[in-house]
C-alpha positions as CSV (number, residue, x, y, z in Angstrom):
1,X,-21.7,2.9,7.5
2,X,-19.5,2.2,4.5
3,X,-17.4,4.4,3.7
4,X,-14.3,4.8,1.1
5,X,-10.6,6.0,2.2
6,X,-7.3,6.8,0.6
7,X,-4.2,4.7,1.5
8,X,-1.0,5.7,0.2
9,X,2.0,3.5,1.0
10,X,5.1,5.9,0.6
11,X,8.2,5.9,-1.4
12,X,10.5,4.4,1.5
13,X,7.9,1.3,1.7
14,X,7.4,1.0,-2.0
15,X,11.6,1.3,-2.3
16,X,11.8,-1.5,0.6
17,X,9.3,-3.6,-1.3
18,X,6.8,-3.4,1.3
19,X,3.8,-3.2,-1.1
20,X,2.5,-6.8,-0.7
21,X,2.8,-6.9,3.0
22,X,1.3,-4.1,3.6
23,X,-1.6,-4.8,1.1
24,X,-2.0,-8.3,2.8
25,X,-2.7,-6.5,6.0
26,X,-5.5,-4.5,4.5
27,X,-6.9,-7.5,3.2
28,X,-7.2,-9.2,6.3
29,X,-8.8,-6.7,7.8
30,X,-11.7,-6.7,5.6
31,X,-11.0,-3.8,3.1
32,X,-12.1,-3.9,-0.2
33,X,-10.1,-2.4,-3.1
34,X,-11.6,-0.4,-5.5
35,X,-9.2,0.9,-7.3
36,X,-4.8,1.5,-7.4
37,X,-2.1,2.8,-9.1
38,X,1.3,4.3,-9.3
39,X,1.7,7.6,-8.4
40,X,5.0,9.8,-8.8
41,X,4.4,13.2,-6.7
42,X,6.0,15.9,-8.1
43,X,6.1,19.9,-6.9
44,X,2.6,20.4,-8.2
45,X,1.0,16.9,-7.0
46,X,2.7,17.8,-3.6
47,X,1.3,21.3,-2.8
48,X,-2.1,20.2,-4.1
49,X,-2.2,17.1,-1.8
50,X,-0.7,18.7,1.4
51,X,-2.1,22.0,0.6
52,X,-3.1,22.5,4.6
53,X,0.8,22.5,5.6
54,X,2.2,25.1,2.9
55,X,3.6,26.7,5.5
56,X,4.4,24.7,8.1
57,X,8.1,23.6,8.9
58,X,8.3,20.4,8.1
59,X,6.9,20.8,4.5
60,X,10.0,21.2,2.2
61,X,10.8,17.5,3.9
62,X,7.5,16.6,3.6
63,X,8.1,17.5,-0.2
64,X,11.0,16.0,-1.0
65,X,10.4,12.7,0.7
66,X,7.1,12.2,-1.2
67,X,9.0,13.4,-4.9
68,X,12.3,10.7,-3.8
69,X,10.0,7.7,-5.6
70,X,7.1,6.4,-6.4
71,X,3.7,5.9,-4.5
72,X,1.4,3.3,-4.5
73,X,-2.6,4.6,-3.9
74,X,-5.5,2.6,-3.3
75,X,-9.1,3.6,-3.1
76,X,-10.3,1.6,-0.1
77,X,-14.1,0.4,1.2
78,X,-15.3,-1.1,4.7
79,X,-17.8,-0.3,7.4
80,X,-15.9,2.1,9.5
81,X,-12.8,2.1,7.4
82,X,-11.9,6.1,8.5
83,X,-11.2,5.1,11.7
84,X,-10.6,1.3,11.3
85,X,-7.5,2.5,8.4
86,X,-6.0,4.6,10.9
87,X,-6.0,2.6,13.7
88,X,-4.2,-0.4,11.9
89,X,-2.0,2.4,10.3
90,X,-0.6,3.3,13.8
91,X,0.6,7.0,14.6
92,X,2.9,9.1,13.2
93,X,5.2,9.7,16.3
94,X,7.5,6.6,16.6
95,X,6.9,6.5,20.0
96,X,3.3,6.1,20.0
97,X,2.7,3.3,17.4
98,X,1.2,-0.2,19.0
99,X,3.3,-2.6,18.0
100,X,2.2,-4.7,14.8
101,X,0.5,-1.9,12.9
102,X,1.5,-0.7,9.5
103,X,3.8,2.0,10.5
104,X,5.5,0.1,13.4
105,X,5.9,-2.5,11.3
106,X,7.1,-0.4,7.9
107,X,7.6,3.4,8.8
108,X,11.4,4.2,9.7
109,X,10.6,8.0,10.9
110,X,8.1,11.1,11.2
111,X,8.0,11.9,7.3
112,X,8.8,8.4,6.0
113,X,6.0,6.4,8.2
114,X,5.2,4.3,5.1
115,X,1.8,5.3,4.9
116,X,-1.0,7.8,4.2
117,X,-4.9,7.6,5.1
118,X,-7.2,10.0,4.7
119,X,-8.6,11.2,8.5
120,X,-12.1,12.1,7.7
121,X,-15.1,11.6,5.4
122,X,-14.2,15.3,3.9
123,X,-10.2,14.9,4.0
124,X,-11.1,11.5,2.1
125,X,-13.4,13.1,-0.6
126,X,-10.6,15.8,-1.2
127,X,-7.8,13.2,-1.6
128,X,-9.7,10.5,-3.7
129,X,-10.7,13.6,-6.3
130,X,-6.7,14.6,-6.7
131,X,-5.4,11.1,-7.0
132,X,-8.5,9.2,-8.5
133,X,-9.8,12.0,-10.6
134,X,-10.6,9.7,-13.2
135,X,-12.1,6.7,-10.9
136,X,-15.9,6.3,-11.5
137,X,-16.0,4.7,-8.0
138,X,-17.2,7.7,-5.4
């Protein structure tokens, strides 16, 4: 099934001019973009987007990493691409990332991984509506 997925590559990517690589990987594996911009997360962006960690410990980090510079977001299509964007993304924990995926090869921590997908068909619906409110592509 096609479906359509955020990707956010984060401000310590963008600020290590990881943006081309990272987009070059994408490509390769087959997705489509729809649409992308620049996006500059401030207090209000922030709590919108990671609305389901409020008030969890990590947040204030969480915060402040994502307001330190700008974002780069791109509405993304392929069969599978949920599951397939994750996978290539690699996990969060440093430990646990396969070697050669976008994190492993661009994320420096927990918080500043590099990237951002969304992790189901709902999470992606929710995300796309804050970030591509004014996209005509659904």
């Amino acid at each position: 099934m096609i479906e359509r997925s955020l990707f956010l590559i984060k401000p310590n990517a963008v600020y290590h001019r990881h943006i081309g690589h990272i987009i070059s990987i994408l490509e390769e594996h087959g997705f489509r973009i729809l649409d992308m911009k620049l996006v500059h997360f401030d207090t209000q962006l922030c709590r919108l987007f990671y609305a389901e960690h409020l008030q969890k410990d990590f947040y204030t980090g969480l915060e402040s990493f994502m307001r330190s510079g700008p974002t780069v977001a791109l509405l993304l299509e392929k069969e599978n691409a949920i599951h397939l964007l994750r996978e290539i993304m690699g996990d969060v924990i440093p430990a646990k990332r396969n070697a050669g995926t976008i994190r492993a090869l661009y994320g420096e921590g927990i918080t500043d991984n590099g990237a951002h997908a969304s992790d189901s068909q709902q999470s992606a619906q929710r995300e796309i509506s804050i970030i591509f409110p004014e996209s005509t592509v659904r």
